[in-house]
PyMOL Python script that loads the backbone (N, CA, C, O; Angstrom):
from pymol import cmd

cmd.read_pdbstr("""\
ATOM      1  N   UNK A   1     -17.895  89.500  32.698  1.00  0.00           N
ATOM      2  CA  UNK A   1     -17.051  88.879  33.693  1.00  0.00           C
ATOM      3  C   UNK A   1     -16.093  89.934  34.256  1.00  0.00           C
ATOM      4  O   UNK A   1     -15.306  90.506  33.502  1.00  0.00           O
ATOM      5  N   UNK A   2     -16.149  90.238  35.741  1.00  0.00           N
ATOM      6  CA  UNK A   2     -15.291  91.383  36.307  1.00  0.00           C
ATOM      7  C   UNK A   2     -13.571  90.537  35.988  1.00  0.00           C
ATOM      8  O   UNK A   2     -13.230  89.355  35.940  1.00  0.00           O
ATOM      9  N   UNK A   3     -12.886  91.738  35.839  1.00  0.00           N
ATOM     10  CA  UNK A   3     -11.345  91.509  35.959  1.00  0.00           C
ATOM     11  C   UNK A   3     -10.846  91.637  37.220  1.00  0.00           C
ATOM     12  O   UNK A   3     -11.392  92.209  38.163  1.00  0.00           O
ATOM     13  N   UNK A   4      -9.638  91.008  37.204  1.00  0.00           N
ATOM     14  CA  UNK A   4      -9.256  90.442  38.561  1.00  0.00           C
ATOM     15  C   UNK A   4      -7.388  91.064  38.496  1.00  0.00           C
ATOM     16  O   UNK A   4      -6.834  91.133  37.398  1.00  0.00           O
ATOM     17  N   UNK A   5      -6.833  91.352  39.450  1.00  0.00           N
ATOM     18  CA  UNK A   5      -6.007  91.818  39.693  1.00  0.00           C
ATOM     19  C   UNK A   5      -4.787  90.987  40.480  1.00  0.00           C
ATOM     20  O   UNK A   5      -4.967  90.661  41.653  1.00  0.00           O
ATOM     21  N   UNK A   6      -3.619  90.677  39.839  1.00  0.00           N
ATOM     22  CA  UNK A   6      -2.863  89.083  40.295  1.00  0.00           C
ATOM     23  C   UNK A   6      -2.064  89.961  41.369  1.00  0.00           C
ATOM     24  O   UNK A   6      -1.283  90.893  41.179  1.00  0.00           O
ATOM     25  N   UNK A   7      -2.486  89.395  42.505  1.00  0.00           N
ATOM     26  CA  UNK A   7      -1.074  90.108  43.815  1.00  0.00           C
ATOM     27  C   UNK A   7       0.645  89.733  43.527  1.00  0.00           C
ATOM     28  O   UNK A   7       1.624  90.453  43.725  1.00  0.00           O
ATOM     29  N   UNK A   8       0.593  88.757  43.152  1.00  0.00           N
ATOM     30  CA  UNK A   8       1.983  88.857  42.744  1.00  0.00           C
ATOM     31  C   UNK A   8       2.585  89.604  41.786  1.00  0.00           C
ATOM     32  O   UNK A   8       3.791  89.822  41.900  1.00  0.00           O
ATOM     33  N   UNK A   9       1.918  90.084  40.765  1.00  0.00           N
ATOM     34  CA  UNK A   9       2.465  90.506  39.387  1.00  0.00           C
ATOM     35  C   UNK A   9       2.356  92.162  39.717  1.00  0.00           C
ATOM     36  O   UNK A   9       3.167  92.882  39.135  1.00  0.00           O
ATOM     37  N   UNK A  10       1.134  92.943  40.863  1.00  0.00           N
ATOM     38  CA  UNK A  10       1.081  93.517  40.879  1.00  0.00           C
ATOM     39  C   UNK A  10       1.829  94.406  41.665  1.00  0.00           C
ATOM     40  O   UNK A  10       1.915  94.246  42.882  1.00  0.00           O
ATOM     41  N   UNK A  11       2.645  95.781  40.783  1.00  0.00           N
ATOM     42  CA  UNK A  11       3.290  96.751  41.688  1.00  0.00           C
ATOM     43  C   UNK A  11       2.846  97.842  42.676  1.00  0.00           C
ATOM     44  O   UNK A  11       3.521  98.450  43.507  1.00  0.00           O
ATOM     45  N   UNK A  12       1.370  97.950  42.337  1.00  0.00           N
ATOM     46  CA  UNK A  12       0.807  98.671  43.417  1.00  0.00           C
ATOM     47  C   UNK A  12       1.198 100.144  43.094  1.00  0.00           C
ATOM     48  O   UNK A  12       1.208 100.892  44.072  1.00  0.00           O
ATOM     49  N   UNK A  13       1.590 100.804  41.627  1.00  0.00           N
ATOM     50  CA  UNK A  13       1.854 102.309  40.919  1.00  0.00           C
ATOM     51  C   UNK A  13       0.418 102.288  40.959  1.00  0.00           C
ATOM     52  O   UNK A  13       0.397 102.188  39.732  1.00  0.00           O
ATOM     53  N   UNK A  14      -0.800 102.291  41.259  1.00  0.00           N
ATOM     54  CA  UNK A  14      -2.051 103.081  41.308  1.00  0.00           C
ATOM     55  C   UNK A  14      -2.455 103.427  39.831  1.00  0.00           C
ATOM     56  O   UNK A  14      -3.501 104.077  39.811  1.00  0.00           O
ATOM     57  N   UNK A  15      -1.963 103.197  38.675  1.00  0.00           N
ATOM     58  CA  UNK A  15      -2.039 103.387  37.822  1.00  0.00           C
ATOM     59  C   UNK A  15      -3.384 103.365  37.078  1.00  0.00           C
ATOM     60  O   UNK A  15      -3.732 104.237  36.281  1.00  0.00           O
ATOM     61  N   UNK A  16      -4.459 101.756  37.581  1.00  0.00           N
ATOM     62  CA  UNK A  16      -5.366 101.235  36.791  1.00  0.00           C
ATOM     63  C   UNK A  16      -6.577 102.329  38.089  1.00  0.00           C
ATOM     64  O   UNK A  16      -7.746 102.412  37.713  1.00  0.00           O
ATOM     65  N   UNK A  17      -6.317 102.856  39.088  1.00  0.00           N
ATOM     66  CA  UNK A  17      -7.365 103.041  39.780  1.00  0.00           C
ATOM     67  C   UNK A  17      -7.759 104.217  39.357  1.00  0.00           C
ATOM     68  O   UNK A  17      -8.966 104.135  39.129  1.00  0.00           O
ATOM     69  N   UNK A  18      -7.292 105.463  39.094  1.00  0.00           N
ATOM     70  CA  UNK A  18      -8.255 106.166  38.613  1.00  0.00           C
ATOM     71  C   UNK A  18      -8.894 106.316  36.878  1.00  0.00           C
ATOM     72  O   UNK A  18      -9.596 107.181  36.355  1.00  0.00           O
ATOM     73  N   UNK A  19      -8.464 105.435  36.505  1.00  0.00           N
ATOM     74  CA  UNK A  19      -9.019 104.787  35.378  1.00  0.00           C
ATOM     75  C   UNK A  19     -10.207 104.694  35.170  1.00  0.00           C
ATOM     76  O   UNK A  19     -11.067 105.126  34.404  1.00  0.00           O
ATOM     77  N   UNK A  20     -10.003 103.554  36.629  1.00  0.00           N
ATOM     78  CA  UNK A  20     -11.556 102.453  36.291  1.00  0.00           C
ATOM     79  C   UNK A  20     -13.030 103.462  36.758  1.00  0.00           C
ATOM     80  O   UNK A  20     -13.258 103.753  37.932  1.00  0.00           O
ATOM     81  N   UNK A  21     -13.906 103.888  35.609  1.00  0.00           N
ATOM     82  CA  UNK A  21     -15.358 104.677  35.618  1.00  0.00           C
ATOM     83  C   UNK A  21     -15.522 104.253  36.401  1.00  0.00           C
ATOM     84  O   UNK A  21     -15.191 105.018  37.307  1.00  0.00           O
ATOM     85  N   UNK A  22     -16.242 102.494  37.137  1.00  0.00           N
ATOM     86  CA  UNK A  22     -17.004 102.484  38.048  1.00  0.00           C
ATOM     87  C   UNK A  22     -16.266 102.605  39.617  1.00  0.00           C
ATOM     88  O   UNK A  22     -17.091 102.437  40.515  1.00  0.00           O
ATOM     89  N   UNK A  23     -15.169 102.808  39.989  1.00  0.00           N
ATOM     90  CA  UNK A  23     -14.452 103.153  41.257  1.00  0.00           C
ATOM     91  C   UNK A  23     -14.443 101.445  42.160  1.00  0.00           C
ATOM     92  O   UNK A  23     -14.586 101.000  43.299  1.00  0.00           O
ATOM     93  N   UNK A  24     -14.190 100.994  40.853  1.00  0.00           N
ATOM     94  CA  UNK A  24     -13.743  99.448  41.793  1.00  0.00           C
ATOM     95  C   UNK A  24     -12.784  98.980  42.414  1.00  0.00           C
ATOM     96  O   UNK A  24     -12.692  98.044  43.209  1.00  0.00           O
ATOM     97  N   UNK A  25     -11.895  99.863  41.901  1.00  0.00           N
ATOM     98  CA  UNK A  25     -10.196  99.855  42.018  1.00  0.00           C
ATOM     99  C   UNK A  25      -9.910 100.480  43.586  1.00  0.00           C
ATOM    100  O   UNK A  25     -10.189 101.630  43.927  1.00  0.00           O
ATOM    101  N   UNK A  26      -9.416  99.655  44.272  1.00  0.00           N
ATOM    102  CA  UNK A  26      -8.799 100.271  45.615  1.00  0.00           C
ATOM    103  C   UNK A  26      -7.347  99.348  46.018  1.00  0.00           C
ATOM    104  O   UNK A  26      -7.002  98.316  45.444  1.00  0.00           O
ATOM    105  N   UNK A  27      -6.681  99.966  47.063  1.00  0.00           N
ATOM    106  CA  UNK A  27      -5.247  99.445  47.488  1.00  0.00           C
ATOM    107  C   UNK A  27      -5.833  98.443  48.930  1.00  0.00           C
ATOM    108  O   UNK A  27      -6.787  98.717  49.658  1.00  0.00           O
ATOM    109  N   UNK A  28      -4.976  97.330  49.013  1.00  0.00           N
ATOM    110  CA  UNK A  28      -5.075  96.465  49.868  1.00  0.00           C
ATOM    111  C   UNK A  28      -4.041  96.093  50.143  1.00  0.00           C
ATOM    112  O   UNK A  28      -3.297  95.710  49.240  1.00  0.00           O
ATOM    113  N   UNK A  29      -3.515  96.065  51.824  1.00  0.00           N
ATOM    114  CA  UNK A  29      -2.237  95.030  51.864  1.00  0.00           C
ATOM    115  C   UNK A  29      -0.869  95.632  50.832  1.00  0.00           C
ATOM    116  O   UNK A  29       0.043  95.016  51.382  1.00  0.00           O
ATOM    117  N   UNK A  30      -0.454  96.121  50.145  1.00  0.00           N
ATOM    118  CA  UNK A  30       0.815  96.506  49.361  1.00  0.00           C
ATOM    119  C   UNK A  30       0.140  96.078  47.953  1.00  0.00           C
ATOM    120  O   UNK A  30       1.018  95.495  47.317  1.00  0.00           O
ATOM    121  N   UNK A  31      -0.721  96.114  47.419  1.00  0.00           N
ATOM    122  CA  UNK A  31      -1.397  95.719  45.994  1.00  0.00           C
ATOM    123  C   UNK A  31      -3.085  96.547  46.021  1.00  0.00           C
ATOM    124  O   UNK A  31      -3.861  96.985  46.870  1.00  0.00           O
ATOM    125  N   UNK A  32      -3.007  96.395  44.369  1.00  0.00           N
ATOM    126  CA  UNK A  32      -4.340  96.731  43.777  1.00  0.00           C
ATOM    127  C   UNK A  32      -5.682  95.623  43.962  1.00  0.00           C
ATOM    128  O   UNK A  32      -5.513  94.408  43.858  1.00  0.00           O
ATOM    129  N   UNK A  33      -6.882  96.177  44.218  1.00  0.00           N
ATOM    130  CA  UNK A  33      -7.652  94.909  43.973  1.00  0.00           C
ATOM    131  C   UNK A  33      -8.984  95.306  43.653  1.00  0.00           C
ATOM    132  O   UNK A  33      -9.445  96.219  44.338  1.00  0.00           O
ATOM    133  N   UNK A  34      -9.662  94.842  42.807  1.00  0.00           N
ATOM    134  CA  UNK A  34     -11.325  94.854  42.118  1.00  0.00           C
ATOM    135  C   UNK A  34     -12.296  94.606  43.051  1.00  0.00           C
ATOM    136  O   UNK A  34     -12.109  93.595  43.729  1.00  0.00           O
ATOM    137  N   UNK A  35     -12.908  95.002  43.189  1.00  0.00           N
ATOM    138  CA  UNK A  35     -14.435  94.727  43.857  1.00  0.00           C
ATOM    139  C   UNK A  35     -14.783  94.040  42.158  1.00  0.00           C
ATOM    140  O   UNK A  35     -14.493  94.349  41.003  1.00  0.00           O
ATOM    141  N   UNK A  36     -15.533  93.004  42.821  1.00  0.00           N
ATOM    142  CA  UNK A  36     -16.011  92.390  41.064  1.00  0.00           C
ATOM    143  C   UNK A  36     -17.585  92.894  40.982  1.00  0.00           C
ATOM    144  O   UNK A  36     -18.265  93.051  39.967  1.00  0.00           O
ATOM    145  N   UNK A  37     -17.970  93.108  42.435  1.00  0.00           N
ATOM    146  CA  UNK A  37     -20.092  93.778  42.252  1.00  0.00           C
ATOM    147  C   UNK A  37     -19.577  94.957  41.835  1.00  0.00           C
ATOM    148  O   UNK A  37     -20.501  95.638  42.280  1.00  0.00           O
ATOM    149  N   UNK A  38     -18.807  95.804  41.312  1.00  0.00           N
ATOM    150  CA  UNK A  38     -18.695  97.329  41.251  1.00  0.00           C
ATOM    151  C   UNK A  38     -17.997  97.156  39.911  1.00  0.00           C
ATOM    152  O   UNK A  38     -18.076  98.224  39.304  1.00  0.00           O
ATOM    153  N   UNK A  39     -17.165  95.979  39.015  1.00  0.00           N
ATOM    154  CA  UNK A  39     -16.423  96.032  38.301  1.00  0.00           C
ATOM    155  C   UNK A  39     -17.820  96.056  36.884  1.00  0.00           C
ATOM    156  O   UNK A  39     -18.787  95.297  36.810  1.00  0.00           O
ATOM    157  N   UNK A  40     -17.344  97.496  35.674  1.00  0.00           N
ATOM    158  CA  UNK A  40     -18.405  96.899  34.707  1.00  0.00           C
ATOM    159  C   UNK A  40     -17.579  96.100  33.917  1.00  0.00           C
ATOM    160  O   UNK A  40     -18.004  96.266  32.774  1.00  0.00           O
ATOM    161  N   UNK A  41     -16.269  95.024  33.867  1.00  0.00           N
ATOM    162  CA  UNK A  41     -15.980  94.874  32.423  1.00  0.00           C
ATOM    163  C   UNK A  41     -15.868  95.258  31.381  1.00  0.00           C
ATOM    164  O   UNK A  41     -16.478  94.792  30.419  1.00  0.00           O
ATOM    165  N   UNK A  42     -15.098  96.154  31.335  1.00  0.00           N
ATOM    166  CA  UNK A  42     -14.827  97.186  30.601  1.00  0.00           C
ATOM    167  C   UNK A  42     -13.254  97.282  29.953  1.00  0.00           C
ATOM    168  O   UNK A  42     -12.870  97.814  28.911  1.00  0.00           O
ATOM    169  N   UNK A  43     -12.627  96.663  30.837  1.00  0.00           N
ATOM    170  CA  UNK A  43     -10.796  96.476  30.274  1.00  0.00           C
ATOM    171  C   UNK A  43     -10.403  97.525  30.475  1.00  0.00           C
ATOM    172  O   UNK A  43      -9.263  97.432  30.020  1.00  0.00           O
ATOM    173  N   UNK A  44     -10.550  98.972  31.009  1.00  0.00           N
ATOM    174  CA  UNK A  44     -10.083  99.808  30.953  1.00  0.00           C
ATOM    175  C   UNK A  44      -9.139  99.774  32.135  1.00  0.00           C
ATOM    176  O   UNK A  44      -8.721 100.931  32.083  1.00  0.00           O
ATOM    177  N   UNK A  45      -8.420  99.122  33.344  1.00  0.00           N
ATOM    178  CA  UNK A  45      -7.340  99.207  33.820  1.00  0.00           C
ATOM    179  C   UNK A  45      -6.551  98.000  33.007  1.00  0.00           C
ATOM    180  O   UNK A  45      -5.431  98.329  32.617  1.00  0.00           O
ATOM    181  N   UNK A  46      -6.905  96.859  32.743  1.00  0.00           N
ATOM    182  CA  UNK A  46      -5.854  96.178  32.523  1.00  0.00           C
ATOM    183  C   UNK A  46      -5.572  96.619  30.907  1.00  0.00           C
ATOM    184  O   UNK A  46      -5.258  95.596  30.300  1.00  0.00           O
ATOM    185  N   UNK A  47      -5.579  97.669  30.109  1.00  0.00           N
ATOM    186  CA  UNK A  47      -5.029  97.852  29.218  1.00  0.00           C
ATOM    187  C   UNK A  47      -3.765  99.538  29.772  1.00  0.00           C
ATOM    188  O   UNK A  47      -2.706  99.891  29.253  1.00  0.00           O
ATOM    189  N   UNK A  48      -4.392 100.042  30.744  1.00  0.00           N
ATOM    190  CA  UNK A  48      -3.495 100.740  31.370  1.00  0.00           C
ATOM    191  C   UNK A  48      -2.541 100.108  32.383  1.00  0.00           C
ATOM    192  O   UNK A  48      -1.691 100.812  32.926  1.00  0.00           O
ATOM    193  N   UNK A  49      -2.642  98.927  32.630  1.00  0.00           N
ATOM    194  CA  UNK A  49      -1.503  98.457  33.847  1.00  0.00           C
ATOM    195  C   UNK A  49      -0.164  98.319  32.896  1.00  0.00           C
ATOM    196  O   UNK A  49      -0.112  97.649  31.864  1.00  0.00           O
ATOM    197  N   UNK A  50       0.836  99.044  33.426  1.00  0.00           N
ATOM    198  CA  UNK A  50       2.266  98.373  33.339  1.00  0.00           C
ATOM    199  C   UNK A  50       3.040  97.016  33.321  1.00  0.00           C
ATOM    200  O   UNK A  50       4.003  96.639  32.654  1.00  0.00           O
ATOM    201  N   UNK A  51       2.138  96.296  34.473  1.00  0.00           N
ATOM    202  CA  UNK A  51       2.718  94.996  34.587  1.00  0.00           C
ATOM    203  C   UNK A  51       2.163  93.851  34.295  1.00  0.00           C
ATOM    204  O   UNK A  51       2.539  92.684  34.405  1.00  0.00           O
ATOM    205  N   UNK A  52       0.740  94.602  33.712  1.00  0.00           N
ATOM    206  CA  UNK A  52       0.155  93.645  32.676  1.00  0.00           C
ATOM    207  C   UNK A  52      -0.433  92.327  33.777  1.00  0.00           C
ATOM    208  O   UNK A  52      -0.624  91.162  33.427  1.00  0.00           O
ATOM    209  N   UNK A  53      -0.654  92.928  35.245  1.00  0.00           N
ATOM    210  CA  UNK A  53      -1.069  92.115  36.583  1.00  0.00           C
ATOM    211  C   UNK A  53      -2.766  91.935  36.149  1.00  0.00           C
ATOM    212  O   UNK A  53      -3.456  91.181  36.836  1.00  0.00           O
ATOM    213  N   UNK A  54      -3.243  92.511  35.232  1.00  0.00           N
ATOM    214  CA  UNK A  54      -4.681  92.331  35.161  1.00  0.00           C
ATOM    215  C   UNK A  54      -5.683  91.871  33.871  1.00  0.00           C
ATOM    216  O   UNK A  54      -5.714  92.354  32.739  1.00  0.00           O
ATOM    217  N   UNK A  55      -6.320  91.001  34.323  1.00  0.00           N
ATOM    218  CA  UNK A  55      -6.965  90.235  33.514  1.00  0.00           C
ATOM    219  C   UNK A  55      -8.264  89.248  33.731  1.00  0.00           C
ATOM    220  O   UNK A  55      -8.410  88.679  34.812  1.00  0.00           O
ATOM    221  N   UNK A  56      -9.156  89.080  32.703  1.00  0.00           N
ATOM    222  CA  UNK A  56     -10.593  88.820  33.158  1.00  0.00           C
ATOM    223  C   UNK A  56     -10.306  88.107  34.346  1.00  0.00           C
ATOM    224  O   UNK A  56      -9.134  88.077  34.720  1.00  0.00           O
ATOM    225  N   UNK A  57     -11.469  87.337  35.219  1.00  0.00           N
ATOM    226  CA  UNK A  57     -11.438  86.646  36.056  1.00  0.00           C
ATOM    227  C   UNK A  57     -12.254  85.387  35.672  1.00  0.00           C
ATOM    228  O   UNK A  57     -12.364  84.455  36.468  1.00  0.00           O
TER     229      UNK A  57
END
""", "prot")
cmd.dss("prot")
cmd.show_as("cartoon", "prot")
cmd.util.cbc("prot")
cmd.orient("prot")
């Protein structure tokens, strides 16, 4: 199940994007957001986010 990225919670520090192996991670609008066809499920940004904005979907 791809993880999903909450616009409100999120500060948009770029933090989880070069993280994520498969390059799902991009900026939209003032926030972070997943492509979920590109996401492998992997947890590897939402254990690096700060604001803790990310979580399965």
């Amino acid at each position: 199940m791809a993880y999903k990225i909450d616009p409100n919670a999120c500060v948009n520090c770029g933090t989880c994007e070069p993280d994520c192996p498969a390059g799902a991670i991009s900026e939209n609008d003032g926030h972070r957001e997943i492509d979920a066809g590109k996401c492998l499920s992997c947890g590897t940004c939402a254990s690096e986010c700060p604001a803790q904005a990310i979580a399965e979907a």
